[in-house]
Structure formats: C-alpha cells, structure tokens
C-alpha positions in Angstrom: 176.0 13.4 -232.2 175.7 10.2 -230.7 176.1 9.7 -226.9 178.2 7.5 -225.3 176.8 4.7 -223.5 178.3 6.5 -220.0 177.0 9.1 -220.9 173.8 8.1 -221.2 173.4 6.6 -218.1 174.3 10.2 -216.8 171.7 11.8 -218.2 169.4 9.4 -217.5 170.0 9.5 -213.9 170.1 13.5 -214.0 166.4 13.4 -215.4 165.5 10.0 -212.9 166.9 12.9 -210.0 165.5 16.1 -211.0 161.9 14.3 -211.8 161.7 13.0 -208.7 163.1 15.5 -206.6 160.3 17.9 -208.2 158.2 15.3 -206.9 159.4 15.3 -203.5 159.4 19.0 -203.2 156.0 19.5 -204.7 154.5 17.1 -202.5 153.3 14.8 -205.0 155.4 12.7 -203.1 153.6 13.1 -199.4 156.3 14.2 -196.6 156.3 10.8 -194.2 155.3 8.8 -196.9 157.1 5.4 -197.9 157.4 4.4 -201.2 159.0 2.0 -203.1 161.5 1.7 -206.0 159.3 0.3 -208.8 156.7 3.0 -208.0 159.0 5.3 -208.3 160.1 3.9 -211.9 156.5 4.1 -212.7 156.1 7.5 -211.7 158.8 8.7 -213.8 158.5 6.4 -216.3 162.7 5.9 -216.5 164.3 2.8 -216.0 166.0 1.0 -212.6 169.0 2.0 -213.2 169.1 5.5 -213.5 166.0 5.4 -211.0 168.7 4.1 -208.2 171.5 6.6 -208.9 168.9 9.3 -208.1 167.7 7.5 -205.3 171.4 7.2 -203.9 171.2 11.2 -204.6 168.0 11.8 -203.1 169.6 10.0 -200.3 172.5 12.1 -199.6 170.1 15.9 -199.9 167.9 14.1 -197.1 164.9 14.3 -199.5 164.9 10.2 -199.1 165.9 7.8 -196.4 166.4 3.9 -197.2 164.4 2.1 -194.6 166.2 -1.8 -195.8 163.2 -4.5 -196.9 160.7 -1.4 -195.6 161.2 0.9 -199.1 161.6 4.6 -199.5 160.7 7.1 -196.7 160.4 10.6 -198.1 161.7 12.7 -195.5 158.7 13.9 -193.0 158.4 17.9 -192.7 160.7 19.1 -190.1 160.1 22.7 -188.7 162.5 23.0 -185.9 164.9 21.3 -188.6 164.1 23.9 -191.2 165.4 26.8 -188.5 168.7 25.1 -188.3 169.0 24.7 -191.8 168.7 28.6 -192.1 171.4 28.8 -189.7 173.6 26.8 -192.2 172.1 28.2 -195.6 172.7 31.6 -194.2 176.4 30.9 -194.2 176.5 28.4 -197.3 174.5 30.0 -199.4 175.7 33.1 -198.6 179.2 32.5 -199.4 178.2 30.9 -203.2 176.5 34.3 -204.1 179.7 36.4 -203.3 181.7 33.5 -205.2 179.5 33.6 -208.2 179.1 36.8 -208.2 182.5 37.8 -208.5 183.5 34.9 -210.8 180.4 35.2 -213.0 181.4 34.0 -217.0 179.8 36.6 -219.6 177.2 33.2 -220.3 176.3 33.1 -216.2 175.6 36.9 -216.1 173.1 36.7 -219.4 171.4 33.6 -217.5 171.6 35.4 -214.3 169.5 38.2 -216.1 167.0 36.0 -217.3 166.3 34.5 -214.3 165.8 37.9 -213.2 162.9 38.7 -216.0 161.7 35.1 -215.4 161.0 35.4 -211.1 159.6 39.2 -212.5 157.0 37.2 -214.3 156.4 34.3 -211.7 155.6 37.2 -209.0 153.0 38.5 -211.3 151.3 35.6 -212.0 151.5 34.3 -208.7 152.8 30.6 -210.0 154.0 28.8 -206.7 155.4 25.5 -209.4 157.0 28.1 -211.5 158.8 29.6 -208.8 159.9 26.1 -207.2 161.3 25.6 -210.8 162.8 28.7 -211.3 164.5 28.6 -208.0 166.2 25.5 -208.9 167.9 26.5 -212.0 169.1 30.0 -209.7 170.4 27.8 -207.5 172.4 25.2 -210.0 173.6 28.5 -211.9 175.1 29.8 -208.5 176.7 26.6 -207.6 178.0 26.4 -211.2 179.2 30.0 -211.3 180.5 29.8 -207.8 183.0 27.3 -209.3 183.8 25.8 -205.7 183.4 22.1 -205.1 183.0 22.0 -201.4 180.7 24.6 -201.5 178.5 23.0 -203.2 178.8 19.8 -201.3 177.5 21.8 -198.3 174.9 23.4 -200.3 173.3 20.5 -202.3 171.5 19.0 -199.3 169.8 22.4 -198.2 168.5 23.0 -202.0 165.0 21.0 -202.0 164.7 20.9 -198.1 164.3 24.6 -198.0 162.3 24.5 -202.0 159.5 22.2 -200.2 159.5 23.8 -196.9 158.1 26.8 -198.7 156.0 25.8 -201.1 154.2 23.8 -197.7 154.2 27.1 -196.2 152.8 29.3 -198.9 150.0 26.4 -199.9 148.8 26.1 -196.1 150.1 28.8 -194.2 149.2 31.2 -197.5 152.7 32.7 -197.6 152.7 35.6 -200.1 154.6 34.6 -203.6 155.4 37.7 -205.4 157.6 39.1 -202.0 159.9 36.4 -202.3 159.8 36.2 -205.9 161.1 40.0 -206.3 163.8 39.5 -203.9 165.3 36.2 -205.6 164.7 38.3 -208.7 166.7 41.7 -207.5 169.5 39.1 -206.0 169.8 37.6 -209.7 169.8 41.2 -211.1 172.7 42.6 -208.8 174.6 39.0 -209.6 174.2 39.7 -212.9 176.2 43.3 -213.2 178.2 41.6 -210.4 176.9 44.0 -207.9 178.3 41.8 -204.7 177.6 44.5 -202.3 174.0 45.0 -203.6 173.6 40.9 -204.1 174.1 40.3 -200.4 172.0 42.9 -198.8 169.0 41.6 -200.8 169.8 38.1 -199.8 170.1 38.9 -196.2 166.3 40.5 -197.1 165.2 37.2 -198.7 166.7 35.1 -196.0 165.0 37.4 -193.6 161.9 36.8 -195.6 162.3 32.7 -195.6 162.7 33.0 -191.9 160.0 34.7 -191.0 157.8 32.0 -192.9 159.4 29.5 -190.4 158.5 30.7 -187.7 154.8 31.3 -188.3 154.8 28.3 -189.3 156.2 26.9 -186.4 154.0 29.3 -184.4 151.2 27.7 -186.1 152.5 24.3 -185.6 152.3 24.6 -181.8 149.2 26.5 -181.2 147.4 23.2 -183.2 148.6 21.0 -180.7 
C-alpha cells in the first residue's frame, strides 16, 4: 500500500523526532550545546522538512530551545529542575498508569508483557541504550493505553528530560541499571493482568528509586563546587 503524500511527511517527521530525541537523551547531542539545523539533517540523514516538525517538537518537551540567528540549544542539564520535574511526574505519570491500566486493550496487555520480558533482559545484561529505548516504548504504550489527551500533553515534556537525566546519572554517578530495570519491568507486569493496586505501589518504588538518583547527584553536584 502506498502512502499518502500527508502521510508521509508524518512519518518522516516521527522518525526526524524519535532520531533525534535519542540523540538528545543519549548525549550524542552534548547538554549546553548549540547546534544547528543542517547539522541536524546531517546527523539523521532526513530531509528539512521533516527535520523542522521535530525540531518544533523537540521544542515544546524542552529537549531544544530556538535561540533566533544563534541555532539550536540543547537544553543544559538541570538538577534542581529534575526534582521539580519528579514532583510533576509523580502526579502525571502516576495518573497514566492507573488509566492504562484499567483501560488496557487485549493488544496493550500482550505488549505490556513483553516489555516486561524485555526490561528482565536489559537488567541482566546491564545495557543502559537498551533500557533508554525500552523505556520509551513503556512510556508511548502507557500514554496510548491511557487513552487521555491532556494527560499526555502533561506527560510528553517530562518523557526524555527524565530518560537523559538518568542515563547522565548512571554513566557518571554509576547508578545501578538492573534496580531500576526490575521495577519498570514488575510495573509493566502488574499493568499487564491489570493489577492497578500492585502497578502503583511498584511505581511509587521506582519513583522512589529515580529520586534518590537525584539527589546524589545533586549532592555530588555541590560538594564539586
């Protein structure tokens, strides 16, 4: 089937976003740094277009700022930002996992279980890009399970923020992987029999968990300077 010429755009844009965003949130793409848009269309090797939707996108999740005739500033590392953001993700995210786990389709409970297995085999290798990954597509299959606009409004710009803040801590604070991976892994197996009692006590653990990275890292943060 052929697509649409709309609809090609779309999924262009889609990849441009998700390539890019990996980017961000890996740190390929250096926290501070300013790039520009034709580096960015060489980096992902898609064209302008699609490359300025995700932009735009970027935009609005904080992971990029438009400085006008100055380029692209990927958003600098914010610690004391990152406790606030737990404030709100506790709440947000919160309130999408009782949503999707009550309104769960047969198809989001089998993917739900697979992301289980998957974060089971992430912890064991101890694969920090894996996980990042992996994390994403729990987090898209929430939102789209929750099936609550607004919600996901408020959730979208708290996705990659809290991704890179992690993966930052774990590669130079030498945050343990398999911890967190288990506990993303027992949420997506309680969502998955749509145990909401048992889904929300193991975020609150996991929450506890990304907390607790925060601060040492902010501990860290201040005892350097």
């Amino acid at each position: 089937m052929t697509l649409k010429r709309e609809d090609q755009k779309k999924t262009l844009a889609d990849q441009a976003y998700k390539q890019i965003e990996e980017a961000i949130v890996t740190l390929q793409l250096a926290p501070g740094s300013i790039v520009s848009e034709t580096e960015l269309v060489e980096l992902i090797g898609i064209g302008r277009t699609p490359t300025r939707e995700a932009i735009q996108r970027l935009a609005r999740d904080r992971l990029i700022r438009v400085l006008p005739k100055r380029g692209l500033l990927v958003a600098p590392l914010d610690l004391m930002g990152q406790m606030k953001l737990l404030e709100v993700r506790r709440q947000v995210e919160g309130l999408i996992i009782r949503l999707a786990t009550k309104r769960a389709s047969d198809e989001h409970r089998r993917a739900f279980a697979q992301l289980d297995a998957e974060f089971r085999e992430i912890a064991f290798a101890n694969d920090g890009l894996g996980f990042v990954r992996c994390d994403r597509g729990f987090n898209e299959l929430c939102i789209t399970a929750a099936q609550n606009e607004y919600a996901e409004d408020a959730m979208r710009p708290l996705m990659g923020l809290s991704r890179r803040f992690w993966l930052f801590h774990h590669q130079q604070c030498g945050a343990a992987l398999p911890p967190l991976a288990l506990l993303h892994a027992d949420t997506a197996a309680a969502m998955a029999i749509g145990d909401e009692e048992g889904g929300q006590r193991v975020f609150e653990e996991l929450l506890e968990n990304v907390e607790s990275s925060a601060r040492i890292s902010l501990a860290m943060n201040f005892s350097a300077t």
